[in-house]
N, C-alpha and C positions, 0 to 999 in steps of 0.2 A: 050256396049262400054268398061265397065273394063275388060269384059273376052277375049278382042282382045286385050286390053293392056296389060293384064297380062299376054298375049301369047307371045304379039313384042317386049315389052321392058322386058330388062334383066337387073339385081341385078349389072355383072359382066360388063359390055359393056363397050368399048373403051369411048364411048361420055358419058360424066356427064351429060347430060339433059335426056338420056338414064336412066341414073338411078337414078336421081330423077324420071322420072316419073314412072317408075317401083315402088320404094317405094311409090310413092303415089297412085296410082292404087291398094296398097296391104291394102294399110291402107282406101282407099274407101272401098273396099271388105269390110273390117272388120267391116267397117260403116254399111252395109247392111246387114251384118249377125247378126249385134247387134238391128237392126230393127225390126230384123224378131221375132229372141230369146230372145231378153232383158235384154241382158247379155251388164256390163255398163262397171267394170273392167278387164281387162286385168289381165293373169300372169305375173308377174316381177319378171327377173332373175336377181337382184340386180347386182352379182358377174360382169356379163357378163357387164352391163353396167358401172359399175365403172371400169373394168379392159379397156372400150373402153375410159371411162372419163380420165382414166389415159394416154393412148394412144394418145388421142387427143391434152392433156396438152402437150405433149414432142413434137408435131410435127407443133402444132398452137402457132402462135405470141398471138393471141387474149385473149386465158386465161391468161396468162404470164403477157399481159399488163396490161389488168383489176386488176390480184394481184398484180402487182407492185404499181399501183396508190391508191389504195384501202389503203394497207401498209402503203404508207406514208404519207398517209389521219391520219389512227390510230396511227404512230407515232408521229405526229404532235402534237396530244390528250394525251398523254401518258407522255408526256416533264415534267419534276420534280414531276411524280407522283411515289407513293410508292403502291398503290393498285391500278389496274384495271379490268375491268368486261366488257368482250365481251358477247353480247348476237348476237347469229348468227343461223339466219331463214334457211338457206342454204350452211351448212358446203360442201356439197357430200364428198368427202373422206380427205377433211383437207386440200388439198395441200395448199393451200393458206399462212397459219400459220408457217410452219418450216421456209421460210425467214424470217418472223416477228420476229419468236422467236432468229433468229439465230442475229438480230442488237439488240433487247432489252438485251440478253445475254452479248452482247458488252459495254452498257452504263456507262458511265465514272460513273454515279454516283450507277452502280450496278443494275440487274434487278431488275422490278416491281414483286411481285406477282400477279400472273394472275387466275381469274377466269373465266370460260367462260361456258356459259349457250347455250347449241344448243337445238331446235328443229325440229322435224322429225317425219316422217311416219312410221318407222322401229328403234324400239329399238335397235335389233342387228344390225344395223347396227350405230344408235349411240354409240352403247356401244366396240365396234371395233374399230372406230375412235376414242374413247375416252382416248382407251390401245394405239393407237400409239401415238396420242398426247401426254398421258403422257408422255412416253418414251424417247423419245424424249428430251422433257421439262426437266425431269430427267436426261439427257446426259450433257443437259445445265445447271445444277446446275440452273434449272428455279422453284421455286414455284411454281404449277399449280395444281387445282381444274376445273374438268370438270364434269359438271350436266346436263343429259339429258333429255328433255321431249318429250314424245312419243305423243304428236301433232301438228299440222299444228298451225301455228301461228296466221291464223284468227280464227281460232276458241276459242280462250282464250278473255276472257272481258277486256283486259288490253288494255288501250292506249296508244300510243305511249309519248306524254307529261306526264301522268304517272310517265315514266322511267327517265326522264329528262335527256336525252343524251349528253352529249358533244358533239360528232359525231358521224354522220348516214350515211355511206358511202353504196352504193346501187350498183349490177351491173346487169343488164339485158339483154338479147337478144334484137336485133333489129328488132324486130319484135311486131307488139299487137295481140294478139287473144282473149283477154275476152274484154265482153263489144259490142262486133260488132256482124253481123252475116254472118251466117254461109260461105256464099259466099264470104265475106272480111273477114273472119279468114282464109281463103281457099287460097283466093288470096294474103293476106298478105306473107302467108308462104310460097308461092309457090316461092312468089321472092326470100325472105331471104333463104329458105335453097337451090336455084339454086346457091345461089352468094357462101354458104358457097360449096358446092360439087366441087361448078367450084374452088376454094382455095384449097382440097383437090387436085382434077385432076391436080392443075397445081404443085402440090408439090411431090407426088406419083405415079406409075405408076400405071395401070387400075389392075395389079393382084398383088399389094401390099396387105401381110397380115392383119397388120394394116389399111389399107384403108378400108378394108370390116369389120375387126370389128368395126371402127367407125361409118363407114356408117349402117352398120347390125344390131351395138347391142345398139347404143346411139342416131343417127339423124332420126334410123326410128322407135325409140321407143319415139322421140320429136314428129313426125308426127304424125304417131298413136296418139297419148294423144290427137292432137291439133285436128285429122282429126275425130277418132274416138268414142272418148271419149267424155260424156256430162255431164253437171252439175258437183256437188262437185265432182268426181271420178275423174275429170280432176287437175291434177297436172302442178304447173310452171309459171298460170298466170303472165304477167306482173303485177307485183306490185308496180310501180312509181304512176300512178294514183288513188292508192287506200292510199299513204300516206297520213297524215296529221300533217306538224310539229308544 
């Protein structure tokens, strides 16, 4: 059945259900070749997916509004203070932060210094985001201290009450895949990224550049992770349920 799918459905097809199922038929494939070989990680072309992450940002309401809300969560927190300290699980390329920086820069009573602690699976790529954040920061006459650790955030013995946060602002996919199996991580995703493709298709047309590299190099590199990928080498987990405040 995948090798008839991966003959009828195409990457490039006028119908979005066309090509969802095409990406997931590819990312089956890769489920069964990881079966056979034993092979658990994936290559990741970083570049290619954050230049799609970017992409996606410019052309979706949904990351926009998630940083918008998130923002004025952490301004809220931030009100008559003179030191702050972001610590952030899941920077991908920072966008999030240059609005932040751009209203704390504004405060009547003069920006906070900011420190802000990210974790991550790629040094260089923390340490990239780190040169632009500065920069940035630096443009805004902002104090900013940015400290990278090159792990995953469960894997560190620290607990959350630990940190004692002010505020813990969270933003997730709508979707669960840990914790369930395989057939309902299967059909979870099947929903959520048809609903996301069918918001692409109705925004883009079917031979938009951008449409294929978000779809190419960022929603079928989500699949993949979700379809083909097992155990710790799976990256992205929903994380809500694993909190504890």
């Amino acid at each position: 059945m995948l090798l008839q799918l991966t003959q009828m459905a195409s990457a490039h097809a006028l119908s979005c259900a066309e090509r969802v199922i095409a990406y997931f038929a590819m990312a089956m494939s890769t489920r069964v070749i990881n079966s056979w070989l034993g092979f658990s990680s994936p290559l990741i072309d970083l570049k290619a997916i954050h230049d799609a992450f970017q992409a996606f940002n410019n052309v979706s309401p949904f990351i926009k509004f998630a940083h918008f809300t998130s923002n004025q969560a952490l301004l809220e927190a931030f009100h008559r203070r003179h030191q702050v300290h972001i610590i952030d699980l899941d920077i991908m390329l920072g966008l999030q932060r240059p609005p932040l920086f751009h209203i704390l820069a504004t405060r009547t009573e003069g920006p906070p210094i900011i420190t802000m602690t990210r974790f991550g699976s790629s040094m260089e790529l923390l340490v990239e985001t780190g040169k632009q954040l500065s920069n940035f920061a630096k443009r805004l006459r902002i104090s900013f201290e940015f400290h990278p650790i090159a792990k995953k955030f469960g894997e560190m013995t620290l607990h959350i009450e630990q940190l004692a946060p002010t505020v813990v602002t969270l933003v997730e996919q709508d979707v669960l895949t840990n914790g369930c199996s395989f057939s309902d991580r299967f059909v979870n995703s099947l929903h959520y990224y048809s609903a996301v493709f069918d918001s692409l298709g109705a925004y883009l047309p079917s031979d938009d550049p951008n449409r294929h590299c978000i779809e190419h190099c960022l929603l079928y590199w989500e699949i993949n992770n979700v379809l083909a990928i097992g155990g710790p080498a799976r990256s992205g987990d929903n994380k809500f349920m694993q909190w504890r405040i």
